[in-house]
N, C-alpha and C positions, 0 to 999 in steps of 0.2 A: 379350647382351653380357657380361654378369657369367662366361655359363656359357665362352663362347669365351677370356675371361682366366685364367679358374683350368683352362681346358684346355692351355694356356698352358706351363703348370709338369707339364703331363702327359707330353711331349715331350722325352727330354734333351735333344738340339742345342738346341731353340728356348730350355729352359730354362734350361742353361748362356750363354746368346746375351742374356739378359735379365741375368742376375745380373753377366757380366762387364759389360754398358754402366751397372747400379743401383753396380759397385766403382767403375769410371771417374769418373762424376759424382758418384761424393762424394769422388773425389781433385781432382776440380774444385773440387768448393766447398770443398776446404782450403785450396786455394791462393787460393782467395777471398778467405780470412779471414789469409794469413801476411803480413807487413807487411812492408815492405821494408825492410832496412836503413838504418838513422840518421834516419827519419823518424817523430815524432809521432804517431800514426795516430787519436790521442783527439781533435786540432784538428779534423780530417777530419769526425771523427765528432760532434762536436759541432756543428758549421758545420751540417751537413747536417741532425741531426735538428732547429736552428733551423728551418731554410727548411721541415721538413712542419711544424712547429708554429706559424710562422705563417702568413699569406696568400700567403707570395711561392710564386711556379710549378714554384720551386727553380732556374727558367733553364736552360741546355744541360747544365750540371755533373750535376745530376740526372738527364738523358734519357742522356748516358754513365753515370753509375754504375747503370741500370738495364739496358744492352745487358752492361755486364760483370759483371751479377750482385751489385753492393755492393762490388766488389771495389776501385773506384777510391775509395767512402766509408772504407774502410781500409788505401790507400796501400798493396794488394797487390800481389802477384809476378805476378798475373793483371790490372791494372790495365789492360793495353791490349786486352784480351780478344782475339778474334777477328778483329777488324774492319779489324787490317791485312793479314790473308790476304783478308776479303772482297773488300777495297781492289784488292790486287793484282790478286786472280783478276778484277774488273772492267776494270782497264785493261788488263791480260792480252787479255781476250775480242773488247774494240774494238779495239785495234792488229792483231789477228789479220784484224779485219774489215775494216782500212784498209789494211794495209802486205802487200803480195805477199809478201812473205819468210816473215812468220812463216803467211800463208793457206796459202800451199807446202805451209808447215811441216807443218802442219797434218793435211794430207792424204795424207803421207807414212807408212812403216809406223814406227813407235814415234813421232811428229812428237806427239803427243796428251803424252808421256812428258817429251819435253824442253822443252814450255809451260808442264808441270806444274814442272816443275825451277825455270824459268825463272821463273815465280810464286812460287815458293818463295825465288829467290834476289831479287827486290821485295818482299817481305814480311820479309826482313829489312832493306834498307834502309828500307822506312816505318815499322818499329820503332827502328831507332836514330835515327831523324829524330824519329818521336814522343816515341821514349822522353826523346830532348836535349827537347824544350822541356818535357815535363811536369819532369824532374826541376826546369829553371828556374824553372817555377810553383811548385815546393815550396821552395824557397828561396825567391823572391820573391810568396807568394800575393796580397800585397794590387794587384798589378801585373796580377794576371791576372782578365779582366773577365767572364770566366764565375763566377770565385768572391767576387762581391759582397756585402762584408760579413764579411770571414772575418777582416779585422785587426782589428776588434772582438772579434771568439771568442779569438782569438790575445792581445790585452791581458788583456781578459777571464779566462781560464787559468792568464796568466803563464809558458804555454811559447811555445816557438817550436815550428814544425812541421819546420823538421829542427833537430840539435843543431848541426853543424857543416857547414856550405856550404863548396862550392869544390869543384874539380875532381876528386877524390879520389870525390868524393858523387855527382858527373854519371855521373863514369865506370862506378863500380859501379852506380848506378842504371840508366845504358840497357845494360850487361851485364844487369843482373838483369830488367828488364820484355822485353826482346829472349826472353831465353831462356824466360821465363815464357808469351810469347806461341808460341813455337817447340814449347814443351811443350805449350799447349793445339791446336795444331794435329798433336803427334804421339798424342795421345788421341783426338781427332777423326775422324782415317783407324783410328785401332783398332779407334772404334764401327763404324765404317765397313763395315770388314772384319769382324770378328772380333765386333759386336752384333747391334745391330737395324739398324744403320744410319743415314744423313744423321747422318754426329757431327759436324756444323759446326751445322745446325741443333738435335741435342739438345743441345749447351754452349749456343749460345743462349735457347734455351727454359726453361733449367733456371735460366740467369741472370735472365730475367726474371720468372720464376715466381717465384722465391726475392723479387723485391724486390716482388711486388705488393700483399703487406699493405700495405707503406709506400707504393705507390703508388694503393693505395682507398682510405686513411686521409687523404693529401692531397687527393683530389680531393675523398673526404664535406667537408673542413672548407673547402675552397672554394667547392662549388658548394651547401652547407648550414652555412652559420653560426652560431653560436650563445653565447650570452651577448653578444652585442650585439656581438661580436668581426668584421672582415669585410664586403665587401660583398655585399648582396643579388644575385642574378644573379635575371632576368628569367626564369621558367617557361619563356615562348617560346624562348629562346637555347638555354634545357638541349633541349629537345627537338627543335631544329633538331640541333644537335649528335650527340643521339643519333641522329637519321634521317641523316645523313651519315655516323655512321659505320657504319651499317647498310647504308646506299648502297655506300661504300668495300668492305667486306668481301664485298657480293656480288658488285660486278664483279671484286674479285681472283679469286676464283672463277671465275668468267665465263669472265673472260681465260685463268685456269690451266688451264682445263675443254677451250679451246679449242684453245688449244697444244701441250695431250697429245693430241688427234684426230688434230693434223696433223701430228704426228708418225710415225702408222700411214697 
């Protein structure tokens, strides 16, 4: 394995094809870390490294700031990650399976070209729809029940998490997470083309990987407590847990294994 990776870089194409998609994701993780205009981004950060330091699960806020990489724990330009092209290309794929027009579509010569368009032009409105209510959440966090406990952080501090709210804020804000998501989708097709390839799934991979210290760190001080901190969880539960998710991962397998056969 070792020898087929450092053979790798023995290849220009392949090895140019490796170096452009390692340039790409790390312009992804900048924009991980750039913070969006007129917002706080230390409230974020401090909320959140509460919720690994004590018992709480961190709640949904943490299961999004791990699909986008840290990037919504610092109120970045990347905040909405990918998730509203996934969105798209989902309802994209059933309406295709439901509605004659777009199944037509479909199966027409370039009909694959203008679903893709068409997905493209849903993923920007589920970004300006996302991006209106998160910037609402940032103006009004203690309102929003994913982020429990963040007006405490927030007195706590003595800032607020934007300076100045009101329309001027919304508006630059779903301009800016709109085009941040737009950007991570035109890196995406770059890997695509012009890497290794699947750059929808290498931004996501690279954003999960990047937050999994912080999510080993939470789950050791959960399911192992210590200084008397925490409750006990029961041996049997961790190890049920573990054998389902050993279960879970084999049938993904299973299932993927089968759907590429029947594909030939």
């Amino acid at each position: 394995m070792i020898s087929a990776f450092t053979n790798t870089f023995k290849i220009p194409e392949l090895r140019n094809r490796v170096l452009f998609t390692l340039v790409l994701l790390v312009v992804v993780r900048i924009g991980a870390a750039i913070t969006c205009p007129g917002v706080n981004a230390h409230v974020l950060q401090t909320w959140f490294a509460s919720q690994v330091n004590s018992d709480s699960t961190g709640s949904v806020a943490a299961l999004f700031n791990i699909f986008s990489g840290g990037a919504l724990e610092n109120c970045a330009l990347f905040s909405l990650g990918v998730m509203p092209y996934i969105s798209a290309s989902i309802m994209l794929q059933l309406l295709t399976a439901v509605v004659p027009q777009l199944s037509k579509l479909s199966k027409e010569d370039g009909g694959r070209q203008k679903i893709m368009q068409y997905t493209r032009y849903a993923t920007i409105l589920l970004c300006l729809f996302q991006g209106y209510l998160l910037a609402l959440s940032f103006e009004n966090p203690g309102s929003n029940p994913f982020l429990h406990g963040i007006m405490e952080t927030i007195t706590k501090l003595g800032i607020p998490l934007v300076d100045e709210p009101g329309v001027p804020f919304r508006v630059m804000t779903v301009i800016t997470l709109t085009a941040g998501t737009m950007l991570l989708m035109w890196l995406g097709d770059q890997i695509t083309d012009r890497g290794v390839g699947n750059g929808m799934s290498m931004i996501i991979t690279v954003g999960i990987v990047a937050r999994l210290p912080a999510a080993l760190i939470q789950a050791w001080r959960t399911f192992v407590p210590s200084g008397g901190h925490g409750s006990q969880v029961n041996p049997l539960v961790l190890v049920l847990m573990i054998a389902f998710l050993v279960i879970v991962v084999a049938s993904v397998i299973k299932f993927t294994a089968a759907a590429t056969i029947s594909w030939f």
